[in-house]
Phi, psi and omega in degrees: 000137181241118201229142229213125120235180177206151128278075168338287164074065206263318181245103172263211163285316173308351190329118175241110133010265197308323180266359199261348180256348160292342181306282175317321180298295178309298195317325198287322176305316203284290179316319177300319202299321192273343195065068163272123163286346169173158203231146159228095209261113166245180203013063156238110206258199181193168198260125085051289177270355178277156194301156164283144177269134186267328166309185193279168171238150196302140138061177158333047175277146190236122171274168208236000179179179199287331195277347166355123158189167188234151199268184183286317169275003178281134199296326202259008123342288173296304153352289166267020157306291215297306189279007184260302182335317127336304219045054183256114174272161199183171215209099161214166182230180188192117186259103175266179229207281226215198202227153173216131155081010185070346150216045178236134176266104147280127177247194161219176194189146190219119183268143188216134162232030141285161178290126161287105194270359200157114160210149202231168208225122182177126180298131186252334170284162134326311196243109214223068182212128188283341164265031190238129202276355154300017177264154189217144130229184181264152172249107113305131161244155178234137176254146206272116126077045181218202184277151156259153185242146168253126176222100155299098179223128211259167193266184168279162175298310163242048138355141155257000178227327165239081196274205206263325181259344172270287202315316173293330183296320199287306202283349165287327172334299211276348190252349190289333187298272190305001201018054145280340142334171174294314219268359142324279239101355168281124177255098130326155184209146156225108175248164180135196191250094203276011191039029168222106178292160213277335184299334189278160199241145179078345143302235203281288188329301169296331191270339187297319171331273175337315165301339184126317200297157146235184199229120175228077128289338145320326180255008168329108194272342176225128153223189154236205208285336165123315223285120209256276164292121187248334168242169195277132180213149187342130170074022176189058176205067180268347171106303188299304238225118175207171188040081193245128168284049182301283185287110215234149142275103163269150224209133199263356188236146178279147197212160171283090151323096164293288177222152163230152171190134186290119177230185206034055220219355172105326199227312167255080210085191204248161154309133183208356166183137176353332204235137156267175180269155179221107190301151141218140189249104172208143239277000000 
């Protein structure tokens, strides 16, 4: 199984039309190229103002509720335009989280090409106001007689208001609900952007550890240096924190790793966003 997130950061400040659906164009080229078996996407957003699409939509979508719906311009939308187009079938979904940048619904989204059976949404923060850009939630998709995918993008460690260890107690609650945690017996997948670097010690990581998952670039038999953020970007530019290990796959089982390896990284796929991609190959 080959299993890919990345941080898009599909609508910033820098936003171009033009360039965002070359963006999506590359992603979709990448995924086909790599085989990716399932995707986990954070800031894949869409514009605030644009009409709802009212036809039907590519390929599989699974809505997360009866109110579900996607804008015109939506990253994970254009996405599976792009991979039908390909002729890559897939199973996906999609969530928005928060207001970014005063008109983009930042979401997540998660591509699967086992049959998705069922995806739920659910806030991991405290703070559950949508303009307010601190707000995170979780995505889950569950697959007919497979793994569940997680799609994550988590706060700081010393938040003073939304920090890193109240967003984890809620969402282990909330995957404890779903019997999704380790200590089910569910195998799991938790991807994203934990905003916790891997150097640090006693923080987001050990705690995620602590909890049960691993993480596997530790159990990787190949790996390369790990490293996602190479440079200083939004929420990390005191300057202190550089080349940095953010993004992670987590694994609710222990599993035979073949490889992690960092991709869309300029050397393995194009550069595509502030965050590289993070490949895991596993048995």
């Amino acid at each position: 199984m080959r299993l890919l997130t990345i941080n898009i950061h599909s609508h910033g400040s820098d936003f171009e039309p033009e360039l965002y659906h070359q963006k999506m164009k590359a992603l979709a080229a990448f995924m086909k190229e790599e085989e990716i078996d399932a995707a986990a996407i954070q800031e894949c957003s869409e514009e605030e103002d644009r009409p709802v699409v009212s036809g039907p939509l590519p390929m599989h979508w699974v809505p997360v509720g009866p109110d579900s719906r996607v804008r015109e311009d939506n990253c994970a939308l254009v996405l599976a335009e792009e991979l039908q187009g390909l002729q890559q079938e897939y199973w996906w979904t999609w969530t928005g989280a928060k207001l970014g940048y005063g008109k983009y619904n930042e979401g997540l989204a998660i591509f699967s090409r086992r049959p998705v059976t069922g995806a739920d949404s659910f806030y991991i923060s405290g703070v559950r106001d949508f303009s307010n850009w601190k707000t995170r939630k979780a995505l889950a998709a569950c697959t007919a007689d497979g793994p569940a995918f997680l799609s994550v993008h988590m706060g700081w460690w010393n938040d003073p208001e939304e920090n890193f260890r109240g967003q984890m107690e809620r969402l282990q609650k909330a995957l404890r609900e779903r019997k999704l945690r380790p200590q089910d017996g569910s195998d799991s997948f938790l991807m994203g952007d934990f905003n916790s670097p891997a150097a640090i010690r006693g923080e987001g990581r050990d705690m995620v550890l602590d909890l049960g998952w691993r993480d596997s670039y530790e159990d990787a038999e190949i790996k390369d240096s790990g490293i996602t953020v190479p440079g200083n970007i939004d929420g990390w530019r005191d300057g202190e924190h550089t080349g940095m290990r953010l993004d992670y796959i987590w694994t609710a089982k222990r599993h035979r790793v073949l490889q992690s390896k960092v991709v869309l990284n300029g050397i393995s796929g194009p550069v595509l966003s502030d965050h590289f991609g993070v490949l895991a190959v596993i048995e």
